[in-house]
C-alpha positions in Angstrom: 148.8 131.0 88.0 148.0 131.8 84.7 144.8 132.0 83.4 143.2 130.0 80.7 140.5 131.2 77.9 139.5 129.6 75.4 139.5 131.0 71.4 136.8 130.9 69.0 137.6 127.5 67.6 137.7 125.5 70.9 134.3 127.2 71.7 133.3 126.2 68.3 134.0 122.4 69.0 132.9 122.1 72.2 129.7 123.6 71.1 129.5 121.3 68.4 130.8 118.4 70.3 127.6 119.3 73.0 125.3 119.3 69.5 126.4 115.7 68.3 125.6 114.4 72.4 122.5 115.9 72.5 121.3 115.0 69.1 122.9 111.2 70.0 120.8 110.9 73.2 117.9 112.4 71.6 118.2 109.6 69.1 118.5 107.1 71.3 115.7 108.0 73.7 113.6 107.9 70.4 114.8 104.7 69.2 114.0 103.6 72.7 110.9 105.0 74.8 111.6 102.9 78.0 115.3 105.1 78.5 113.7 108.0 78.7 112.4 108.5 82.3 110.1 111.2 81.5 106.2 111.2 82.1 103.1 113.5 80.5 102.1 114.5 84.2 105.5 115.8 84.6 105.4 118.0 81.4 105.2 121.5 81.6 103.3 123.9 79.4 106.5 125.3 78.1 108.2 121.5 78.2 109.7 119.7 75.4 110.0 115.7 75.4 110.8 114.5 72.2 110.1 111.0 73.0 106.5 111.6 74.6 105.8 113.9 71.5 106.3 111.0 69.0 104.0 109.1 71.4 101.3 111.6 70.8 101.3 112.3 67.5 102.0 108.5 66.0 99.9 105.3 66.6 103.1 103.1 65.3 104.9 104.8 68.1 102.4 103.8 70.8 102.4 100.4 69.0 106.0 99.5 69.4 106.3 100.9 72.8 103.6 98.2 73.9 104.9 95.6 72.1 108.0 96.2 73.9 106.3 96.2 76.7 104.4 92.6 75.9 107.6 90.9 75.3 109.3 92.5 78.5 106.1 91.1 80.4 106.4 87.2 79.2 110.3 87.1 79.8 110.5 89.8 83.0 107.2 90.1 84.1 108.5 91.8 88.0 111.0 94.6 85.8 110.5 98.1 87.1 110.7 99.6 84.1 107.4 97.8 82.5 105.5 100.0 85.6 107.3 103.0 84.3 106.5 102.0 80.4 102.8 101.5 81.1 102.3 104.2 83.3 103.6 106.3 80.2 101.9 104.9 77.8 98.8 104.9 79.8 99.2 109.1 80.1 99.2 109.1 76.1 95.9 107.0 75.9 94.1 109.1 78.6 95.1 112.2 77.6 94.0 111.8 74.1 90.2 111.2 75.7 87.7 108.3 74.3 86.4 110.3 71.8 88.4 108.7 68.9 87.5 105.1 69.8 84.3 104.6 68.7 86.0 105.3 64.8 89.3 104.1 65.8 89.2 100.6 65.9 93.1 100.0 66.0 93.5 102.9 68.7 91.0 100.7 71.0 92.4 97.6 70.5 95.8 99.0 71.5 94.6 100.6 74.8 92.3 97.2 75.8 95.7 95.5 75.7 97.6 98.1 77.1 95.2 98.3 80.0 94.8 94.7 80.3 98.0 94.2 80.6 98.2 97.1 82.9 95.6 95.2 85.4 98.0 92.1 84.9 101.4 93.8 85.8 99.9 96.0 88.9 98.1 93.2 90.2 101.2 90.8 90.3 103.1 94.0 92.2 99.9 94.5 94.8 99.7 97.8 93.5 96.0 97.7 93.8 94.7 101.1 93.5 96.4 101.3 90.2 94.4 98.2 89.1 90.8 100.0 90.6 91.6 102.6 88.1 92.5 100.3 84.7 89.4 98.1 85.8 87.4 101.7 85.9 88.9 102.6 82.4 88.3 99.6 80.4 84.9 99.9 81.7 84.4 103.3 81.2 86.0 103.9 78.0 86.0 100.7 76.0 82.9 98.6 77.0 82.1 98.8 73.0 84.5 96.2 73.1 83.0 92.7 73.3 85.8 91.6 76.1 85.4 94.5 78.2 81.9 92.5 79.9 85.1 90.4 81.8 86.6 93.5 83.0 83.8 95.0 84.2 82.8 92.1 86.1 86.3 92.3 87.5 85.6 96.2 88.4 82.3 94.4 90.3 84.2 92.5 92.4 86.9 94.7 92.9 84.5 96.9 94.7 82.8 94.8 96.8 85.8 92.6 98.1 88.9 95.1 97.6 86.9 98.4 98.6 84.7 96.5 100.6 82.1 98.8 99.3 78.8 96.8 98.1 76.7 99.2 97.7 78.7 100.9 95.1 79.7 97.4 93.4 75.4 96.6 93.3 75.3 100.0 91.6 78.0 99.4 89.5 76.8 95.8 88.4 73.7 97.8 87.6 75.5 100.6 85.5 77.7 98.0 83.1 76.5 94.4 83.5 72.9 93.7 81.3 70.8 91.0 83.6 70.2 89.3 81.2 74.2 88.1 81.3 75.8 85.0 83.0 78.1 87.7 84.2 75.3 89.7 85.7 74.3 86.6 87.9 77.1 85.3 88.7 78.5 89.0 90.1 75.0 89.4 92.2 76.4 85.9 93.7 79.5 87.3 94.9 78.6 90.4 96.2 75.9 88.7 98.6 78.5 86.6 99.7 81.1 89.4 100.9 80.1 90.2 103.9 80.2 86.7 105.0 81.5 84.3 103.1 79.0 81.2 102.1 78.5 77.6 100.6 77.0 80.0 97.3 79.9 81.9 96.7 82.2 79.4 96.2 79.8 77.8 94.0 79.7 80.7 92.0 83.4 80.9 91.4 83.7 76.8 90.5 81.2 77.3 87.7 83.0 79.8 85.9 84.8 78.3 83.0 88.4 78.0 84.0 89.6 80.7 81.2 87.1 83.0 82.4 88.9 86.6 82.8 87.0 86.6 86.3 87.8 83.7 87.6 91.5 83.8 87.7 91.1 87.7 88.8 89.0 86.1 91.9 91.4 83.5 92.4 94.9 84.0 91.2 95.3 88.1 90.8 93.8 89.5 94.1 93.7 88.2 97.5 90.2 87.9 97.1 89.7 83.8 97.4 92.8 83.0 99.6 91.4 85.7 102.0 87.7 84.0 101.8 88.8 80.3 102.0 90.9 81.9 105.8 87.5 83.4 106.8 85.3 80.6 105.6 87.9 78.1 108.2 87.2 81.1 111.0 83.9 80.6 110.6 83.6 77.1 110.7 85.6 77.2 114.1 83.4 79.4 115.6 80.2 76.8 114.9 81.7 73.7 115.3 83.8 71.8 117.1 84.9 69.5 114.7 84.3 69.3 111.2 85.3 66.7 108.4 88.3 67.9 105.7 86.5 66.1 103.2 83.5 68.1 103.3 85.3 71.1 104.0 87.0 70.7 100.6 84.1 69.1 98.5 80.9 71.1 99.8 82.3 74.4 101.1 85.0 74.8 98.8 83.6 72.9 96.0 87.2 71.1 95.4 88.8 74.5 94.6 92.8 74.4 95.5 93.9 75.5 98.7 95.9 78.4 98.8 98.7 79.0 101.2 96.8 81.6 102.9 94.1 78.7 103.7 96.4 75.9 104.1 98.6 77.9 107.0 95.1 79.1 108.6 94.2 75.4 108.8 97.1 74.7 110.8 96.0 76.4 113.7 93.7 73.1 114.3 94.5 69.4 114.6 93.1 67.1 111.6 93.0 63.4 113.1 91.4 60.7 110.9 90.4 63.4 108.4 88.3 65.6 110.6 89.4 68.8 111.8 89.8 69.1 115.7 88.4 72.9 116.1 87.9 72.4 119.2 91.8 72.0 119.9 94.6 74.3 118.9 98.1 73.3 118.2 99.8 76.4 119.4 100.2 78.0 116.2 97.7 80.7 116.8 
């Protein structure tokens, strides 16, 4: 068989033809952050990203990325790629440092909504440890902000009902809550009521204004009051052995919505002229 080499010219264009790819894809990865797969931590010392260096050096490039990643959230809000994008752009903003946001106030606005829509996304995915940290950030690194108060509040309750840790949540509430705050109070509420769940804490979660950041954290982003209204039903089966739905709903659960978690629990126990038969089981332990 004859062999084949190749002369100077065909070297020449497929060199060149390897040039126009690579400056094509190097365009396009620019153009568009979210293609390129690439992360900070995964960056060596001698690495080159073109697309995470354009994220470094330039706000407008950090800007567009989370816009990008804003819009992908209201039409897509369970895409893979918005955990990839905000993990990224998360890497920038840390590894920059906080220094620059007490001058900066463009660069802190950014990351409050890149980190608050960071608790958003990794709360919807159950990814909760992620959330612990963008709870710890915003509270750490941006509580010049007047919204931050919400989120640490949220980093409050976090630790007492998703750590189960509330000595470190009453030191915490201490650390970034003033007591002179509604917030302050209404924290100290909950994190009495986490080891057992009472009459109180419920009451504390129904007077929060309905847009308040921590109330829909309690109630619709964490498991933290479909998993108390379950225990709350437990512990009313263990002290009674009947108990009316009515005041279960109105006094314990101050009219609060029953969430599936609650409503399947309740089911375990006949309810016969409104009153719940705890006394009885229907099988479905």
């Amino acid at each position: 068989m004859e062999s084949y080499a190749m002369d100077a010219s065909e070297k020449s264009r497929l060199a060149q033809r390897k040039a126009r790819f690579s400056k094509a894809a190097n365009e396009s990865i620019l153009a568009n952050p979210l293609a390129d797969r690439g992360l900070l931590s995964r960056m060596g010392p001698t690495s080159n990203n073109s697309s995470i260096n354009k994220l470094l050096d330039s706000f407008s490039a950090k800007e567009s990325l989370l816009v990008e990643l804003e819009t992908l959230y209201t039409k897509s809000p369970n895409a893979e790629v918005l955990g990839h994008g905000l993990c990224k752009l998360r890497q920038i903003i840390v590894s920059n440092g906080a220094k620059e946001f007490a001058t900066d106030q463009a660069l802190s606005d950014l990351s409050y909504r890149l980190f608050k829509l960071s608790v958003e996304y990794h709360s919807s995915q159950e990814q909760w440890l992620q959330v612990g940290f963008c709870l710890k950030y915003i509270s750490d690194n941006l509580a010049h902000l007047e919204s931050a108060s919400d989120y640490q509040a949220c980093l409050v309750v976090y630790t007492a009902s998703m750590e189960s840790d509330a000595a470190l949540a009453l030191d915490r509430l201490q650390q970034y809550l003033s007591p002179k705050s509604n917030l302050y109070h209404i924290c100290l509420q909950l994190i009495k009521g986490t080891a057992s769940p009472n009459i109180q804490w419920f009451k504390a979660v129904y007077e929060m204004p309905e847009d308040c950041i921590l109330r829909k954290f309690i109630i619709s982003q964490t498991p933290i009051f479909r998993t108390y209204q379950a225990e709350t039903l437990r512990i009313l089966s263990r002290s009674y052995r009947q108990f009316p739905l009515a005041a279960i709903e109105r006094q314990w659960f101050y009219g609060l919505s029953w969430n599936s978690t609650a409503k399947k629990e309740l089911e375990k126990w006949p309810v016969a002229n409104g009153i719940v038969k705890f006394f009885q089981t229907t099988g479905t332990r």
